[in-house]
Backbone bond lengths (Angstrom), bond angles and torsions (degrees), N, CA, C in turn:
res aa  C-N    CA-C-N  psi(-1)  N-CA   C-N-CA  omega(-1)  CA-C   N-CA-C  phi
1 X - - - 1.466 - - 1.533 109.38 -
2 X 1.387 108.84 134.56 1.289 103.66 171.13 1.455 126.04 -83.41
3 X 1.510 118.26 152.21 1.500 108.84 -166.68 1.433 88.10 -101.43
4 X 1.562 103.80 -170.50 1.505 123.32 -158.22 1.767 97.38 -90.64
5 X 1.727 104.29 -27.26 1.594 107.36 -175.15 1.861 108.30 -76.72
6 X 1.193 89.86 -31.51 1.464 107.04 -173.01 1.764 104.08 -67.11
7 X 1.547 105.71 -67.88 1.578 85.61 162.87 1.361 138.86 -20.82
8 X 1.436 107.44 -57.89 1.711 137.37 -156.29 1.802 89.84 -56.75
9 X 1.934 106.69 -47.76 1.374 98.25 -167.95 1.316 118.21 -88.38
10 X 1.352 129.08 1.79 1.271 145.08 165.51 1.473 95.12 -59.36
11 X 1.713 118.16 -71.75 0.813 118.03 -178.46 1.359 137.10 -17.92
12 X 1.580 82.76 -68.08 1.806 107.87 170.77 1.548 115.13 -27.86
13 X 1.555 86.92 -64.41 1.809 92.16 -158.95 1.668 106.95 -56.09
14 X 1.275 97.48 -37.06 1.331 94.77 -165.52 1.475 124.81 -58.55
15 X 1.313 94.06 -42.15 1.944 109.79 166.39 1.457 96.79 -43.91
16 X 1.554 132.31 -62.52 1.103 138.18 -151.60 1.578 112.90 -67.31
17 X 1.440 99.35 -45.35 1.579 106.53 -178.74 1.850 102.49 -74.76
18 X 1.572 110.72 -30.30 1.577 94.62 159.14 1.238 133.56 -67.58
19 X 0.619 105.46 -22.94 1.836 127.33 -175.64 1.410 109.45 -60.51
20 X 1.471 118.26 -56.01 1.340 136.41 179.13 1.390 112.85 -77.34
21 X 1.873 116.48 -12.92 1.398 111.32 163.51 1.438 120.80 -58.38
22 X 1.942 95.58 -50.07 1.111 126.64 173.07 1.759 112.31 -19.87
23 X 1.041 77.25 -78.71 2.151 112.31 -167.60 1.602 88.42 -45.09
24 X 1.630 116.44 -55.07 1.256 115.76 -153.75 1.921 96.79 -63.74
25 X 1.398 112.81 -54.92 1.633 132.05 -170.77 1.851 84.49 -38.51
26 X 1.429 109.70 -66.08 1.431 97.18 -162.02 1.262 112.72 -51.50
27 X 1.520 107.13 -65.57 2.261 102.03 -173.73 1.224 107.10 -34.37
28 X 1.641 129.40 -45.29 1.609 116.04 -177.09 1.271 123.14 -76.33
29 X 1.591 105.03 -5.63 1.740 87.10 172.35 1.694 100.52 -109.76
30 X 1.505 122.15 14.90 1.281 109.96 140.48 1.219 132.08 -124.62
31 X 1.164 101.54 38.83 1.849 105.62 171.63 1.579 119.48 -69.38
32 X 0.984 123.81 173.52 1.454 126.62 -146.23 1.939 106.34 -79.24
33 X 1.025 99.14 -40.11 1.668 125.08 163.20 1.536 107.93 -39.11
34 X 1.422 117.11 -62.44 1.172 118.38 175.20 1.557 131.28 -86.65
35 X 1.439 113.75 -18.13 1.493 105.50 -171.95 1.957 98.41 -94.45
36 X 1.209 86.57 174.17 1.958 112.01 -170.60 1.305 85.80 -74.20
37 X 1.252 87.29 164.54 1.780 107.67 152.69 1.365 142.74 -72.64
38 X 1.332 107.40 -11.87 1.168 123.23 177.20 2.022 95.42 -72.60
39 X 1.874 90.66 -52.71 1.444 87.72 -164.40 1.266 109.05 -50.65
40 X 1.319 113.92 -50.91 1.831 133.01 -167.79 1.959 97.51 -35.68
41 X 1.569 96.25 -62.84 1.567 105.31 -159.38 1.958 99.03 -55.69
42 X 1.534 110.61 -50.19 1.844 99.91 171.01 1.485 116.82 -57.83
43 X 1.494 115.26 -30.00 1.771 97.00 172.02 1.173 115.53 -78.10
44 X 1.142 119.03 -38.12 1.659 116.40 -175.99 1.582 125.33 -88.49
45 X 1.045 88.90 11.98 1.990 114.79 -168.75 1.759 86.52 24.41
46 X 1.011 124.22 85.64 1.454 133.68 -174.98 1.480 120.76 -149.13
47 X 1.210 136.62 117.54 1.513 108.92 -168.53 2.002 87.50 -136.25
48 X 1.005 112.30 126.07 1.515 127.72 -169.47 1.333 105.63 -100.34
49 X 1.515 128.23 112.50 1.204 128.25 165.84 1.664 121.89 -124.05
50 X 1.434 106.50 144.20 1.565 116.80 -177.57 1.948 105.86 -65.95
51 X 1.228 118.19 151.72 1.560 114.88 168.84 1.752 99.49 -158.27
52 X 1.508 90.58 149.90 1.393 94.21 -175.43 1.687 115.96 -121.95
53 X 1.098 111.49 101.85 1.933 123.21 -163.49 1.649 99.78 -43.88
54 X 1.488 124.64 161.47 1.125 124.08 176.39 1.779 128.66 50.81
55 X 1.653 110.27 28.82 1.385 128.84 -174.57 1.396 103.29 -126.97
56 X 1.945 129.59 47.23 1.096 118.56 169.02 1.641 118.54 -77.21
57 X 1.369 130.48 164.82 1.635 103.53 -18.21 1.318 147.46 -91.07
58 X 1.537 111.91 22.83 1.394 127.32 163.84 1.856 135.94 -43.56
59 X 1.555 76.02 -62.25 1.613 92.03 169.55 1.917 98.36 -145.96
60 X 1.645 103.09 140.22 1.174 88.98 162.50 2.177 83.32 -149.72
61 X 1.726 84.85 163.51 1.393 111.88 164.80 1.185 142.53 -132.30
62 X 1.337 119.96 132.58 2.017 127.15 -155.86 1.482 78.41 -71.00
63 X 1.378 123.37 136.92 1.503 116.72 157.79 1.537 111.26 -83.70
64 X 1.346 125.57 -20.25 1.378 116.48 168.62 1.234 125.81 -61.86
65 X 1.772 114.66 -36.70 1.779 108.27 -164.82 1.282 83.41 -112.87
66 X 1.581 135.73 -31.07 1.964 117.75 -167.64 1.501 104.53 93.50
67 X 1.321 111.68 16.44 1.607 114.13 -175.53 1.535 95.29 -102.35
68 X 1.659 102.03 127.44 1.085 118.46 169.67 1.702 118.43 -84.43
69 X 1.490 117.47 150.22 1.449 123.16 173.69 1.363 89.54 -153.01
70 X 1.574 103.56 171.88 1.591 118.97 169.77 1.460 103.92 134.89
71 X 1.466 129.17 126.09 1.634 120.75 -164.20 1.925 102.27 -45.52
72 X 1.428 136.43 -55.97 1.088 113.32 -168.66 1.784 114.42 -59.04
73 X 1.014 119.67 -5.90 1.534 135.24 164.55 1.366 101.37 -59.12
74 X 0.982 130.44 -53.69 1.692 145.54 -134.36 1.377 80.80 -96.90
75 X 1.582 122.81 -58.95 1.274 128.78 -153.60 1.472 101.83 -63.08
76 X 1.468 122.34 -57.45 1.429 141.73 -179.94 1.848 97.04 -42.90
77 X 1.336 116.45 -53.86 1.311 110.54 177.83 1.709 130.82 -50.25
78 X 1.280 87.52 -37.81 1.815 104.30 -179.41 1.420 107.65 -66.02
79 X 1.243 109.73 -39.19 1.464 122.80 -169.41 1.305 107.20 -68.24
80 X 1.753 97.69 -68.14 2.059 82.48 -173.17 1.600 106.95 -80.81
81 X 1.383 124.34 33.89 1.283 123.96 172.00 1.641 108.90 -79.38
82 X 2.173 90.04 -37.79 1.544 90.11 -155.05 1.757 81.09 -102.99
83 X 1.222 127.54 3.13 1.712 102.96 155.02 1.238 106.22 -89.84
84 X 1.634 141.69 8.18 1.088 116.65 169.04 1.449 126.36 73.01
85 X 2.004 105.29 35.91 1.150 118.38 -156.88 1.428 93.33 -151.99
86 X 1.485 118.47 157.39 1.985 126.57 -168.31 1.701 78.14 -111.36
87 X 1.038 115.78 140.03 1.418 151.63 -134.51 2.165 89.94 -129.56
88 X 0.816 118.86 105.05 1.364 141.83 -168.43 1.847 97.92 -108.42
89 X 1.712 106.61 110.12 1.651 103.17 176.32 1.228 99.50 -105.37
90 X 1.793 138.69 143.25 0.969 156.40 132.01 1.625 130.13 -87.38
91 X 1.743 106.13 111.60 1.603 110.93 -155.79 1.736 86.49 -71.84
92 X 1.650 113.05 146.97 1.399 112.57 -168.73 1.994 88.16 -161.82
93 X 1.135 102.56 177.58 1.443 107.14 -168.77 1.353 104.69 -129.22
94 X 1.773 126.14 128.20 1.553 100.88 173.20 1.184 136.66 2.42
95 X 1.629 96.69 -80.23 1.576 123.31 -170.46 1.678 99.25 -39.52
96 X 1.584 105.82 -53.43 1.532 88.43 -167.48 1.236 127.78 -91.21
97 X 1.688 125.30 -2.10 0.981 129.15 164.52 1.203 137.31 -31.49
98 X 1.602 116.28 -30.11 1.296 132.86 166.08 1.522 107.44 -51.68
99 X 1.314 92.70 -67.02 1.694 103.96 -158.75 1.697 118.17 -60.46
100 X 2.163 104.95 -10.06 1.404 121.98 -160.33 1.771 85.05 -95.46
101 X 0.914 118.73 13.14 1.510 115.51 -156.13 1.526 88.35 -114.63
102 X 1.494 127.39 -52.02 1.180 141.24 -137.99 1.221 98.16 -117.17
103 X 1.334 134.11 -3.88 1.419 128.46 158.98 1.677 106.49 -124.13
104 X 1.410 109.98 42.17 1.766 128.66 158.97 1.624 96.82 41.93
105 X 1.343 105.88 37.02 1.841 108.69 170.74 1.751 98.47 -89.17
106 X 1.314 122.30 -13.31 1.662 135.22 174.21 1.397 119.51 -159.21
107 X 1.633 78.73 150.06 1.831 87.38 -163.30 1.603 103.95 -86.27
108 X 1.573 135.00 -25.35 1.270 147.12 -175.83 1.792 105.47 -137.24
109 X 1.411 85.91 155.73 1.982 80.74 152.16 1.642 91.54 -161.69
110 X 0.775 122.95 126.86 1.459 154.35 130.91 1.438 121.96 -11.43
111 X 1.592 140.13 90.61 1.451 119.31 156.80 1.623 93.81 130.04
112 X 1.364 126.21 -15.75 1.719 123.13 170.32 1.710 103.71 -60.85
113 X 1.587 97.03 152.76 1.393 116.79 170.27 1.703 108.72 -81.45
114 X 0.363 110.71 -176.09 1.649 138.93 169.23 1.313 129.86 -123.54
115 X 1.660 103.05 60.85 1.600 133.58 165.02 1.226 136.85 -75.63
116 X 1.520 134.51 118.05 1.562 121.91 -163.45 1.689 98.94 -59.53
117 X 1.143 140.67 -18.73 1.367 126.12 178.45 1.690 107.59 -84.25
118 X 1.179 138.63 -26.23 1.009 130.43 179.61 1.988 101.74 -67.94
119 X 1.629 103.92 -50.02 1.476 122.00 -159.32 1.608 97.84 -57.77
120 X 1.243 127.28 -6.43 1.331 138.84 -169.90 1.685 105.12 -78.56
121 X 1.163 98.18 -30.26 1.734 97.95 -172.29 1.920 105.82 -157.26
122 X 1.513 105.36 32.59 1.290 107.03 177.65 1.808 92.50 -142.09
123 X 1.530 103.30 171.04 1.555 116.29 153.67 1.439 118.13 -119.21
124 X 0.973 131.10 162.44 1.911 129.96 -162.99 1.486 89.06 -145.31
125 X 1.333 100.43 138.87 1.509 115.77 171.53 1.990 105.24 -86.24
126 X 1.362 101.70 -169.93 1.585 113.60 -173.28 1.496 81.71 -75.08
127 X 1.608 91.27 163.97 1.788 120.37 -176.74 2.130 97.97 -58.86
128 X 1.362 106.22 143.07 1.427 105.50 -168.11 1.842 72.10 -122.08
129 X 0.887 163.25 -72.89 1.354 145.91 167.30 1.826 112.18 -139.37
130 X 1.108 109.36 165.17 1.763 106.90 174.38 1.218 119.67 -84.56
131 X 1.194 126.11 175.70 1.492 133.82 -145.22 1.064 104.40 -167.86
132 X 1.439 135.56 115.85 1.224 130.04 156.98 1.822 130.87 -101.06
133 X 1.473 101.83 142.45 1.704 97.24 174.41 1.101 144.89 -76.66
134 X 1.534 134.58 99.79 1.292 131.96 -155.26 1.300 109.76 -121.07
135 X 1.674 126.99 175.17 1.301 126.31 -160.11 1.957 81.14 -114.00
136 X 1.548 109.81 153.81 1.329 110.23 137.74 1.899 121.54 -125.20
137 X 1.156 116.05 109.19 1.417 135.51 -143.12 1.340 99.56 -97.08
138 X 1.620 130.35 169.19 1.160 131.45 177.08 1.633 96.16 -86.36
139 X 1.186 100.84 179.20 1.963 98.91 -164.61 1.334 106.06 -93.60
140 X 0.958 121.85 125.11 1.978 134.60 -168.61 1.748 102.32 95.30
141 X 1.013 114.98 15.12 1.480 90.65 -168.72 1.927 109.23 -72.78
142 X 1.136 124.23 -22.28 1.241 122.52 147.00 2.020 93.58 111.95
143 X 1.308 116.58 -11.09 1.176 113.15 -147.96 1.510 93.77 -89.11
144 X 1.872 110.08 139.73 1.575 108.99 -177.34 1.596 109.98 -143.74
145 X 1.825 95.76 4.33 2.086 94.52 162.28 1.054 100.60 -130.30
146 X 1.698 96.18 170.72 1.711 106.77 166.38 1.636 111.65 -64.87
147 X 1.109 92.26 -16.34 2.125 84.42 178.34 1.327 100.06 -87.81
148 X 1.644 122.40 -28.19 2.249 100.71 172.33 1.292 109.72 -54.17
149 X 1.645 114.18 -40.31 1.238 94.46 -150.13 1.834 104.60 -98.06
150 X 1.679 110.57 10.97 1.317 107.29 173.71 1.735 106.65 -89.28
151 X 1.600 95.94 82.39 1.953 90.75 -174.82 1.246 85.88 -133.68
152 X 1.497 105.47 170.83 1.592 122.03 -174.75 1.414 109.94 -92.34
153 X 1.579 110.65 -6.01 1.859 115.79 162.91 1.365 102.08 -76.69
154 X 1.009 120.55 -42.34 1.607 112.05 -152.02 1.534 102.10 -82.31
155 X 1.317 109.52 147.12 1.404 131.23 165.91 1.330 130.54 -137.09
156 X 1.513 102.77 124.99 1.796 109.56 -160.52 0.983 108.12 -133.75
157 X 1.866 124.65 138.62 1.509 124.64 -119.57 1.955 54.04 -127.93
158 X 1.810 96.21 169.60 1.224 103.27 176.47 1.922 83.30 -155.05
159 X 1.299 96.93 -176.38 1.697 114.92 162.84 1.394 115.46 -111.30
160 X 1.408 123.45 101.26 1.144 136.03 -169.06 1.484 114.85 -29.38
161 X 1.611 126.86 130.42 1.755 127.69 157.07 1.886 85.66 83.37
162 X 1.206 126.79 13.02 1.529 112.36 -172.23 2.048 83.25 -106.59
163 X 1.192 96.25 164.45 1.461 146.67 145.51 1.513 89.19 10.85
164 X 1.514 86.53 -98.27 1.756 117.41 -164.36 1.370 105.92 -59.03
165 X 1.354 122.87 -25.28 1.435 132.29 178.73 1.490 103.17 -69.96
166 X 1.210 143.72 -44.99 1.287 157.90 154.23 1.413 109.99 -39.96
167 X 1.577 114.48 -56.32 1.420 96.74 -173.66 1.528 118.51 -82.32
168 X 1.388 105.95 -20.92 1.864 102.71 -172.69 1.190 97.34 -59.89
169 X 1.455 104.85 -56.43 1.411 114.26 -165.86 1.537 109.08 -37.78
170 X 1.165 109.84 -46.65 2.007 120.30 171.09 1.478 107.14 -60.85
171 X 1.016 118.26 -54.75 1.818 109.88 -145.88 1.780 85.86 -99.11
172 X 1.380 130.45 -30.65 1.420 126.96 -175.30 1.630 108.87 -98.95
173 X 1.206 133.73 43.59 1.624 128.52 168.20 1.249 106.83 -17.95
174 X 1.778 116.87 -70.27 1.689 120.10 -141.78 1.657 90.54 -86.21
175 X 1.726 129.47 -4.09 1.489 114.39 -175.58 1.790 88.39 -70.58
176 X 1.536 98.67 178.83 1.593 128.01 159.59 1.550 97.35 -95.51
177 X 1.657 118.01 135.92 1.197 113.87 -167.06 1.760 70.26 -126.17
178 X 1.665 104.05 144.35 1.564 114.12 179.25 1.459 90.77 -146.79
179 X 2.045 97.87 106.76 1.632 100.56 163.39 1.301 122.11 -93.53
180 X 1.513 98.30 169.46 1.697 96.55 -170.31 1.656 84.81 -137.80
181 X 1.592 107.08 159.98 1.287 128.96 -178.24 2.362 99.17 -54.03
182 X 0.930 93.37 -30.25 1.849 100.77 -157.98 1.229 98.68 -140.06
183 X 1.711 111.05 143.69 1.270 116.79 161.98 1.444 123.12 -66.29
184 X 1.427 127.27 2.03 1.613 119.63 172.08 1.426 98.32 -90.14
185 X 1.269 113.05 -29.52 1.683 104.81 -175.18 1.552 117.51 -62.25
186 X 1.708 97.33 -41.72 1.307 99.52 152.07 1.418 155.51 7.10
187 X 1.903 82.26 -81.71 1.286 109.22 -171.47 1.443 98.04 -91.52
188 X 1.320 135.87 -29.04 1.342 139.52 173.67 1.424 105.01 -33.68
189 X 1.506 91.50 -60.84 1.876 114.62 -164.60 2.156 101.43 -34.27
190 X 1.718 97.53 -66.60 1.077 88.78 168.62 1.829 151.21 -75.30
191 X 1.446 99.92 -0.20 1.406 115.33 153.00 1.276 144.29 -54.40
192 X 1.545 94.10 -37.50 1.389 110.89 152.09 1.182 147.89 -111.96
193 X 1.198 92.14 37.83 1.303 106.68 -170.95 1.821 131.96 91.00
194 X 0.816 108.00 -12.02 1.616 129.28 -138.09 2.214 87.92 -83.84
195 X 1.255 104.63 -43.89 1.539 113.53 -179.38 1.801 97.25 -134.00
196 X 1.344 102.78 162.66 1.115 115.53 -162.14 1.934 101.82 -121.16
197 X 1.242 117.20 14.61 1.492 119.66 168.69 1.932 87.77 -179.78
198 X 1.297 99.63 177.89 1.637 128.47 -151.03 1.389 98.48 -136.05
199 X 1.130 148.34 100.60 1.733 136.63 166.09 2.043 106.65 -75.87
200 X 0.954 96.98 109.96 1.415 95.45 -178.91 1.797 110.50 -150.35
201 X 1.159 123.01 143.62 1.631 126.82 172.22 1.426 111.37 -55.27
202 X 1.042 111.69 166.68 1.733 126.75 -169.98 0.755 97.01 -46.62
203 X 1.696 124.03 -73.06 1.061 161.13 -127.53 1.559 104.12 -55.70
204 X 1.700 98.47 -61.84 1.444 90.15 -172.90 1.230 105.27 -99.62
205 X 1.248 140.98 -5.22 1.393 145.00 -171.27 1.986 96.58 -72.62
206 X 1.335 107.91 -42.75 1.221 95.21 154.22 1.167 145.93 -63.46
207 X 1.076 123.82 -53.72 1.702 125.22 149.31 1.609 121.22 -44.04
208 X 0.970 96.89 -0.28 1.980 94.06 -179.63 1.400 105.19 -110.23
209 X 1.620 123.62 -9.83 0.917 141.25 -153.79 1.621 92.17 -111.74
210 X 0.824 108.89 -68.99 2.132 104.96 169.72 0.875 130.83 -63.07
211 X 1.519 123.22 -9.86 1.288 118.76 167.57 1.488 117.14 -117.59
212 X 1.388 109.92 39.13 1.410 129.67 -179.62 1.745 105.71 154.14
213 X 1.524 96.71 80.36 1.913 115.67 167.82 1.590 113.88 -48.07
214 X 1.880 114.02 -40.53 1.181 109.27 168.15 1.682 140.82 -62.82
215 X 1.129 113.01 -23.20 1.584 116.12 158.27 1.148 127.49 -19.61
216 X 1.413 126.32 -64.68 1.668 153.55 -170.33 1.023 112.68 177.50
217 X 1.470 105.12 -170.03 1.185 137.28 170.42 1.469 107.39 -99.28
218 X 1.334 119.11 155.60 1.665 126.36 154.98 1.315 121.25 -87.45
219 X 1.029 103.20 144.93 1.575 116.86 -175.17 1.420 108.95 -144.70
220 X 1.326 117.85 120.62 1.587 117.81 176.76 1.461 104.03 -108.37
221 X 1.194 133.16 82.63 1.344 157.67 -149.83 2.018 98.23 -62.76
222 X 1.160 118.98 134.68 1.290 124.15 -171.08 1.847 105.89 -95.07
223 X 1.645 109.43 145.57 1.298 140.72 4.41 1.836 91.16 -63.13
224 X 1.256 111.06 -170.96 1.400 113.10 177.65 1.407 97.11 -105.83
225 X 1.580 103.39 135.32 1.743 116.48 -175.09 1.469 114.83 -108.50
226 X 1.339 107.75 103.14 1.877 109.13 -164.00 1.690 103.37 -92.69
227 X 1.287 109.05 168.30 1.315 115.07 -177.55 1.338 100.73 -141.15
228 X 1.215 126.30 -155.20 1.709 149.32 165.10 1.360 102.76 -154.96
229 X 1.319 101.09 138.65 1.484 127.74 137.51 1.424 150.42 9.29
230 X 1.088 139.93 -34.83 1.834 128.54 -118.25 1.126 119.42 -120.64
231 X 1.184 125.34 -177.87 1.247 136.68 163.37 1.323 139.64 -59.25
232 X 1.563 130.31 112.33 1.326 116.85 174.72 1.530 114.40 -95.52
233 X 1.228 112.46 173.71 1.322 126.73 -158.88 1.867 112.03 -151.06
234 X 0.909 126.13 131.13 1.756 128.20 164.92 1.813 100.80 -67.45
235 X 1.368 88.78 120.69 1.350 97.55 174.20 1.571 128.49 -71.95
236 X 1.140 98.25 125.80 1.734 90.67 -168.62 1.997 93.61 -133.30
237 X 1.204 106.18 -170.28 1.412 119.97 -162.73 1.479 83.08 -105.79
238 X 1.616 135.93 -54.08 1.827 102.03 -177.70 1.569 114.84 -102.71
239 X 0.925 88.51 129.62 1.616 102.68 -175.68 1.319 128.83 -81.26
240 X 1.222 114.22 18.01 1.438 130.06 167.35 1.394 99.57 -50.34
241 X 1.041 148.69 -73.72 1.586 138.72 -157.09 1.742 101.97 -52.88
242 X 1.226 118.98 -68.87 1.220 118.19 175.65 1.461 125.64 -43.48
243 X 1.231 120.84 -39.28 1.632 134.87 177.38 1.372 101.00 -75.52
244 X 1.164 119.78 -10.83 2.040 115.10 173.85 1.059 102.56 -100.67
245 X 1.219 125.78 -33.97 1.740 135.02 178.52 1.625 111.86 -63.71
246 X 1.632 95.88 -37.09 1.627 89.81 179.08 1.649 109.78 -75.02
247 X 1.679 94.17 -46.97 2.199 83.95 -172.04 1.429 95.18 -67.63
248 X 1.454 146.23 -66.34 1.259 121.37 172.49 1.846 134.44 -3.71
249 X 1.363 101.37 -48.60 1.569 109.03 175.55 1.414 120.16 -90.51
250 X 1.362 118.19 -37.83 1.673 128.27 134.14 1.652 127.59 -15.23
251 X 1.281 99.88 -46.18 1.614 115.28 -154.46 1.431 75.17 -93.33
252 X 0.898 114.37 -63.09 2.016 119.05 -154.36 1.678 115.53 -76.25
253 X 1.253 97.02 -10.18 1.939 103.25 170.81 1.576 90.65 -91.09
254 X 1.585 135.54 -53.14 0.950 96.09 -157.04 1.906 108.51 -77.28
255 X 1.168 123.51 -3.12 1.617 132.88 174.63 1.544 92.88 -62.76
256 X 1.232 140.70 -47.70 0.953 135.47 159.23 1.842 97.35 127.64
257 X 1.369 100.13 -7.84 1.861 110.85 167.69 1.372 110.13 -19.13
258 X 1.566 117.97 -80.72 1.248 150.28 -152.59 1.944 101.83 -53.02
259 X 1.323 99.73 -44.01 1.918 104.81 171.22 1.303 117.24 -72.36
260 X 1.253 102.82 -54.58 1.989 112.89 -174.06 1.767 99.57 -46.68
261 X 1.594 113.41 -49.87 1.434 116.22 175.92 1.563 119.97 -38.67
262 X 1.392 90.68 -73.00 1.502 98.26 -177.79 1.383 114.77 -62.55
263 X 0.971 136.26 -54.60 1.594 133.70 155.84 1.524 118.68 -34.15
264 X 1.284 115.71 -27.40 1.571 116.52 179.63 1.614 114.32 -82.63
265 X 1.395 96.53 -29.02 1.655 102.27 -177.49 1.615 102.68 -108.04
266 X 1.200 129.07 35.49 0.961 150.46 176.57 1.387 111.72 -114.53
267 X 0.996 119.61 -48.66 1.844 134.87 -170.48 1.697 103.58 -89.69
268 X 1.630 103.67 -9.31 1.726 116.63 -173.73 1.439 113.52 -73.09
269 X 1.768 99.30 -37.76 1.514 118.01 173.15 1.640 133.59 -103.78
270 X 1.552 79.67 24.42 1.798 91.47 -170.90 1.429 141.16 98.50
271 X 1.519 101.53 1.42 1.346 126.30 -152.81 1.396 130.64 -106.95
272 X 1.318 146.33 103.49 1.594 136.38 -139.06 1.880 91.15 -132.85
273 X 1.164 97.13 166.94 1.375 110.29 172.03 1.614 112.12 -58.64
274 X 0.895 98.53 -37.33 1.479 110.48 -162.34 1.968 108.09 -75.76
275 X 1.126 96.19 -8.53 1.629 105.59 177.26 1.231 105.51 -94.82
276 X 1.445 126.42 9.95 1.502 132.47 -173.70 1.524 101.34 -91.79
277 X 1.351 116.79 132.94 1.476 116.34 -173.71 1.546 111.53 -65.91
278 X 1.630 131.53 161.48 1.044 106.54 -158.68 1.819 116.62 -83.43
279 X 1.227 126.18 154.78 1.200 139.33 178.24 1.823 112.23 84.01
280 X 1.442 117.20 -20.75 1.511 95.29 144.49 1.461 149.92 -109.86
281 X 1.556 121.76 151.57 0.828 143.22 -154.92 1.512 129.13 -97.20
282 X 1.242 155.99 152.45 1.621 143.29 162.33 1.476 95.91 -49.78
């Protein structure tokens, strides 16, 4: 027969061994496997971003100390400042930025276009500023549309899985498109001869341009082909990370953060508004 004490400790256990179901049910429905990124980045106060060395003024790196700068540097800082998280850089290459996104090796990256082939298996935050596509050409090459330079002479070196690699490839069919691992190789290509223009964004085509006049010339190839900016993201089903990323960049353009940056690491490499070809803008 059971006694009344004996019950009581039946009782007991059982609460106890539920209890510990309990505890257990929760850790597995937040183990790392299952929660977002948003969640991940508040538990781990950790925020992981892709960067690509030798891409001023986006990202650049001292090769002596390993210290990163470059406004999306700056930007990445503000951010996990105000999540209240140490900001983790991983050196990565355009091209692979995608793929660093989509196998949760990074929580953001900084500096992608907003391409229907990327949008296929990525998410993009709001415009972080515009960008336009320009050629940097050997000197005389004479060329001033996208139809000169769509000829079966011309050959234009790009940085593989990037941007500009996407668009020549579109707007230039009849060119020879020759990728290279990096946008300096790129530009190498046409230094020596090797290609006869560079498809690359303002951005850095300017900076490649001041810190070495001999390269080419610029050419912002007609009609003029604009882009944006932004943020990529690993696509997931809740979109909380991305929807904080956008009012975050919202909030901080209109503070006026988001310009002073880019303008600050702009003037770092020699670079003023006024070196902007005429009629475009950030």
């Amino acid at each position: 027969m059971v006694s009344r004490r004996d019950f009581a400790t039946v009782l007991g256990a059982g609460s106890l061994v539920a209890a510990g179901l309990s505890a257990i049910g929760t850790a597995q429905a937040q183990t790392p496997e299952t929660e977002t990124t948003f969640e991940r980045i508040r538990r781990t106060k950790k925020l992981r971003i892709g960067a690509v060395a030798g891409a001023a003024p986006y990202y650049m790196k001292d090769i002596s100390t390993g210290k990163w700068g470059g406004f999306y540097i700056d930007l990445s800082r503000a951010l996990a400042e105000e999540l209240e998280a140490e900001l983790e850089i991983t050196e990565t290459t355009w091209g692979n930025s995608v793929l660093d996104l989509q196998s949760n090796k990074t929580d953001i990256f900084f500096g992608l276009n907003p391409t229907p082939k990327r949008a296929l298996v990525i998410d993009f935050s709001v415009p972080v500023f515009n960008n336009a596509f320009t050629m940097i050409t050997k000197k005389g090459l004479g060329k001033k549309t996208w139809n000169d330079f769509n000829n079966s002479d011309i050959r234009i070196s790009v940085d593989s899985g990037s941007s500009q690699d996407q668009v020549a490839t579109r707007l230039c069919p009849k060119a020879k498109i020759l990728r290279f691992n990096a946008v300096d190789d790129a530009a190498a290509a046409v230094m020596t001869g090797r290609a006869e223009a560079q498809c690359i964004v303002m951005m850095l085509s300017l900076t490649m341009l001041k810190k070495n006049p001999g390269i080419g010339e610029l050419v912002v190839p007609t009609p003029t082909f604009s882009t944006t900016s932004n943020a990529g993201f690993r696509r997931e089903t809740d979109k909380t990370w991305r929807d904080y990323v956008n009012t975050w960049l919202e909030f901080n353009r209109g503070l006026g953060l988001i310009r002073s940056v880019i303008i600050k690491n702009m003037e770092s490499v020699g670079i003023t508004e006024a070196d902007m070809p005429a009629g475009i803008t950030l």
